[in-house]
C-alpha positions as CSV (number, residue, x, y, z in Angstrom):
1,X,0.0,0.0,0.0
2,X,3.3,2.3,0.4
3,X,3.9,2.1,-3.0
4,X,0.1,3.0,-4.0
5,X,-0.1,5.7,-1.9
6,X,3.0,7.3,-3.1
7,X,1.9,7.2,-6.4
8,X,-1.5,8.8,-5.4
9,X,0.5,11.5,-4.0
10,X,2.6,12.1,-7.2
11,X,-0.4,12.4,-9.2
12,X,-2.2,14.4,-7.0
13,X,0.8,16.9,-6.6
14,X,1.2,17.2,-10.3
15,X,-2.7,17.3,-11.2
16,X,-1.9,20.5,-8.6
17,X,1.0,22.0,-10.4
18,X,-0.9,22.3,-13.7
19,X,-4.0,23.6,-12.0
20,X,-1.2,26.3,-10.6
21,X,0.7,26.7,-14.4
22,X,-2.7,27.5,-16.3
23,X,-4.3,29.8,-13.1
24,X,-0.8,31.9,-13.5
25,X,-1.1,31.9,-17.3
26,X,-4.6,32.9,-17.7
27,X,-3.7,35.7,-15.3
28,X,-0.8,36.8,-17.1
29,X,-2.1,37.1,-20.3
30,X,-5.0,38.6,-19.6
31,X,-2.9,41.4,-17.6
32,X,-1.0,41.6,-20.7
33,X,-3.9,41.6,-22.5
34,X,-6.8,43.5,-21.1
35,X,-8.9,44.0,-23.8
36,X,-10.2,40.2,-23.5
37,X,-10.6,40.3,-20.1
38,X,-14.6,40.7,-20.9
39,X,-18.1,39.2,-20.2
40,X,-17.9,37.0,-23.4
41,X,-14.4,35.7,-22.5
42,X,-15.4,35.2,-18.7
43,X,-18.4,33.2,-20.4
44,X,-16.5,31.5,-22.6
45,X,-14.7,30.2,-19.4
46,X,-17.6,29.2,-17.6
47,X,-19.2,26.9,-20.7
48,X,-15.8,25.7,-21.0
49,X,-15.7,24.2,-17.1
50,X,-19.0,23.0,-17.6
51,X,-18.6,20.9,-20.5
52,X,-14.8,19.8,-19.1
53,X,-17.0,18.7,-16.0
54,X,-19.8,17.1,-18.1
55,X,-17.0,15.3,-19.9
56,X,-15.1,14.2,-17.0
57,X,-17.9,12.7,-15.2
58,X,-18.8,10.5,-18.8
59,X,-15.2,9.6,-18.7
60,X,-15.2,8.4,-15.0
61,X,-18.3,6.9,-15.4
62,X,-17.6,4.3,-17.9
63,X,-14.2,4.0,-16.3
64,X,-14.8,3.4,-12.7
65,X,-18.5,2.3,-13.3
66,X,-17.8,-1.2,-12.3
67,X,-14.9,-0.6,-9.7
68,X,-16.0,-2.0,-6.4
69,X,-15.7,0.2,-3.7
70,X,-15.7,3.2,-5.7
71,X,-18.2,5.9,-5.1
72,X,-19.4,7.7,-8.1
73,X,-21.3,10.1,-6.5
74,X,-18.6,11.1,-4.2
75,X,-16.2,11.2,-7.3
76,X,-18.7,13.2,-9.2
77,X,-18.5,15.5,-6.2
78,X,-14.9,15.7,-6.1
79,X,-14.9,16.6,-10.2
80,X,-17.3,19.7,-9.5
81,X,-15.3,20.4,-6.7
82,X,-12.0,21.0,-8.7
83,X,-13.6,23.1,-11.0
84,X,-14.6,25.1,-8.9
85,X,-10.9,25.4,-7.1
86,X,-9.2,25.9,-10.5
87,X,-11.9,28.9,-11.6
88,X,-11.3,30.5,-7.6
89,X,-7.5,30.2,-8.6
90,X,-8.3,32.3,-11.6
91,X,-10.0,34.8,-9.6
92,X,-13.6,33.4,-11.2
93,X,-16.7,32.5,-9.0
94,X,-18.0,28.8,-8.5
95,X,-20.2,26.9,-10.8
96,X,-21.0,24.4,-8.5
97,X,-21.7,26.5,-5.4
98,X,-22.7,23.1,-3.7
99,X,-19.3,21.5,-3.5
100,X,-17.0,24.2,-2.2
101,X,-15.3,21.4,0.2
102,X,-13.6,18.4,-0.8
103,X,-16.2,15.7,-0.7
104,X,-13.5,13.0,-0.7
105,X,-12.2,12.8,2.4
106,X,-9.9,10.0,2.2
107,X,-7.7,12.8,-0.2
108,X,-7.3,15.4,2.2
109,X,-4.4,13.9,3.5
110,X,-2.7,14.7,0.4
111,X,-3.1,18.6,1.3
112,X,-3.5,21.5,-1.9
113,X,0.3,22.1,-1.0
114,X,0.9,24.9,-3.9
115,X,4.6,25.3,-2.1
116,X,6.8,24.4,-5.4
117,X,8.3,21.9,-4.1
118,X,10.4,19.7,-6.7
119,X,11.3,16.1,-6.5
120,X,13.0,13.7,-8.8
121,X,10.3,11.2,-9.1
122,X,13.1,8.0,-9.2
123,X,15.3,9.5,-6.5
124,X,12.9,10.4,-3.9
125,X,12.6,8.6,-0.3
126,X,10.0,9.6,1.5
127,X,11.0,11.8,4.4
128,X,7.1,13.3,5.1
129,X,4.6,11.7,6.5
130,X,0.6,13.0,6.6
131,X,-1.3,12.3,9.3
132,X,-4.1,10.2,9.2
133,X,-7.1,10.4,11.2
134,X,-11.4,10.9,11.2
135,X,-10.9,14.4,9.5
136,X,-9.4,13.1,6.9
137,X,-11.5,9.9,6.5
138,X,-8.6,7.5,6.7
139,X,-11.3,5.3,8.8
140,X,-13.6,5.5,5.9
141,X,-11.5,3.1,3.6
């Protein structure tokens, strides 16, 4: 299970990092570029989340539809509420005002840590250790 939840935690860490990468970009260009900073391109963003999140629940749907022990309700919960992360990131307001907390708790342990921190993948050993306890949901599993 080590070796499972390390890999959880790489993926989760980089899924972070591009969430981080586009929020940044999006900000810079349209400080470089005011003149599209407008209600059709805020729009634009907005039908843009929703069909990525309409897609994304499709996709895990199929995919983990016959995965015991997985909760698609929870997971759908968990898409909305990374949408709505990545458009607060981007200074935006929520779509899915509903999921404004992390629905999965058995992630939390992983922590949004946005602190840059870079590892070689093969050359790592683990030298930090998250907690695990109810708030987190490590019970749950």
């Amino acid at each position: 299970m080590v070796g499972t939840s390390t890999m959880v935690s790489y993926i989760y860490r980089d899924e972070l990092e591009h969430g981080r990468f586009i929020s940044e970009l999006l900000r810079a260009t349209l400080a470089e570029n005011p003149e599209h900073n407008n209600p059709e391109f805020i729009e634009w963003v907005y039908d843009a989340f929703t069909q990525s999140v309409e897609l994304e629940i499709e996709w895990s749907t199929y995919v983990l539809g016959n995965v015991s022990g997985i909760d698609l309700e929870e997971m759908k919960g968990y898409i909305k509420y990374r949408a709505n992360k990545m458009l607060r990131m981007m200074g935006l307001n929520e779509v899915y005002p509903e999921y404004v907390e992390n629905p999965m708790k058995w992630i939390r342990a992983y922590v949004d840590n946005f602190d840059g921190t870079k590892t070689d993948f093969f050359e790592q050993k683990s030298r930090q250790y998250s907690k695990t306890s109810d708030l987190n949901g490590f019970d749950d599993l």
